[in-house]
C-alpha positions as CSV (number, residue, x, y, z in Angstrom):
1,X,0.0,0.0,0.0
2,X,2.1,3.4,-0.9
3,X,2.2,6.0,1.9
4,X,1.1,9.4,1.4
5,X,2.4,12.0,3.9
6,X,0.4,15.5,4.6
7,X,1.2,18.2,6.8
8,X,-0.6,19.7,9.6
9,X,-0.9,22.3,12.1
10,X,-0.2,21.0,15.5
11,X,-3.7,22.4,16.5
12,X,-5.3,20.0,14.1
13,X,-2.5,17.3,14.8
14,X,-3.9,17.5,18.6
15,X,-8.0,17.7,17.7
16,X,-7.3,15.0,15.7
17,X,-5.6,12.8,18.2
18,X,-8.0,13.8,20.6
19,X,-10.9,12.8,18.2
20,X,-9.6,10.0,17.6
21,X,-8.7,8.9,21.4
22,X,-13.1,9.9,21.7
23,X,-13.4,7.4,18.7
24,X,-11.2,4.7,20.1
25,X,-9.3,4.9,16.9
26,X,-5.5,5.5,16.5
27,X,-4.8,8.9,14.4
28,X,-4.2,7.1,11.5
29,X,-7.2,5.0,11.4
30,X,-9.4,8.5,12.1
31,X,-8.0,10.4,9.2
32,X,-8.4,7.6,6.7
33,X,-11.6,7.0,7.9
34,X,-12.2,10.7,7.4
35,X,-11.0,10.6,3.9
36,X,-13.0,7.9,3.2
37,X,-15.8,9.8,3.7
38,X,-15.4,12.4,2.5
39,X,-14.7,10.9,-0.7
40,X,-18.1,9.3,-0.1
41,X,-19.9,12.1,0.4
42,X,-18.1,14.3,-3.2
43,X,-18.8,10.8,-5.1
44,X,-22.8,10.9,-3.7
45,X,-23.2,14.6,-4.5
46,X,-21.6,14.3,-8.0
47,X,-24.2,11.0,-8.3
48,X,-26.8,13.8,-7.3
49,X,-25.8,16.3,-9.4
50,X,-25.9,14.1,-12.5
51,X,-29.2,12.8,-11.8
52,X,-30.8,16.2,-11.3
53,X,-29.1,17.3,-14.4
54,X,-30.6,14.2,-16.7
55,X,-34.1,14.8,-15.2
56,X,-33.9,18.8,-15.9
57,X,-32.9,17.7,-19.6
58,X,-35.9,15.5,-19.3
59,X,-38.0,18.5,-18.4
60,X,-36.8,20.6,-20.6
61,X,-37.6,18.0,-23.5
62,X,-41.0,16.7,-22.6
63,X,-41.9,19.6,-20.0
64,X,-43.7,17.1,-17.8
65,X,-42.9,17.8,-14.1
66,X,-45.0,17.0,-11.0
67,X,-46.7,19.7,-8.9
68,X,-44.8,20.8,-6.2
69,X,-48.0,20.0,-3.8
70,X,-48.4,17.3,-5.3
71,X,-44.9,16.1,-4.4
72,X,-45.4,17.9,-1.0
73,X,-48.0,15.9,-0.3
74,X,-46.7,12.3,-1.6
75,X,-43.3,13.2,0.4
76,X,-45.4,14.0,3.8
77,X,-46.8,10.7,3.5
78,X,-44.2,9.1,2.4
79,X,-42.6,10.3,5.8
80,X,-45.7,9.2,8.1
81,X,-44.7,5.6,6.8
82,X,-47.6,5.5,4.1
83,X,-47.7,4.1,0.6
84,X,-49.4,7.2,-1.3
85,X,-49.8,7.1,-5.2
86,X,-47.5,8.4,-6.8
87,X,-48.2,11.8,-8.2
88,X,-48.0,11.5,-12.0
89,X,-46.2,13.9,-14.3
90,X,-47.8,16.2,-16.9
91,X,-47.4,19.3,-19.4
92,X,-47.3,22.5,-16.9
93,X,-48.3,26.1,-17.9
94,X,-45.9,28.2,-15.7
95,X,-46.6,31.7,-16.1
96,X,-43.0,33.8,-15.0
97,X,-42.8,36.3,-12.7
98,X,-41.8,39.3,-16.3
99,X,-45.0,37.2,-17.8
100,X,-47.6,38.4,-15.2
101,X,-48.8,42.1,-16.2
């Protein structure tokens, strides 16, 4: 496994340490674990972000969306351990804030 050496403060060196003491973890094991995650976490955002940008081309090509009540409401129940319908997608007028005079 090649190393990899970083530098840091000797405030940080000591939070981590004493993080990691808290943890139960050697330094070591705390700040690859803490790469690790975050690594996780910028891989599951980028996942997000190209998701929400293939459904906004979708949009933008069929301009179906759902209703944000509608997705209000499905969510809410969703969230009180129901099993709502899903709300269905369809053709939206949207009227811009410039359009309304």
């Amino acid at each position: 496994m090649p190393t990899t050496t970083i530098r840091l403060d000797d405030d940080l060196k000591e939070r981590i340490s004493a993080a990691a003491d808290l943890a139960g973890k050697t330094a070591h094991a705390f700040i690859v674990d803490a790469i690790a995650r975050t690594v996780d976490q910028v891989e599951a955002e980028e996942e997000l972000h190209r998701i929400a940008e293939k459904r906004w081309a979708k949009l933008l090509v069929t301009g179906n969306s759902v209703p944000w009540d509608d997705a209000k409401k499905y969510l809410a129940a969703r969230g009180r351990g129901e099993r709502p319908v899903k709300p269905t997608a369809r053709k939206l007028e949207h009227r811009w804030a410039d359009d309304a005079d």
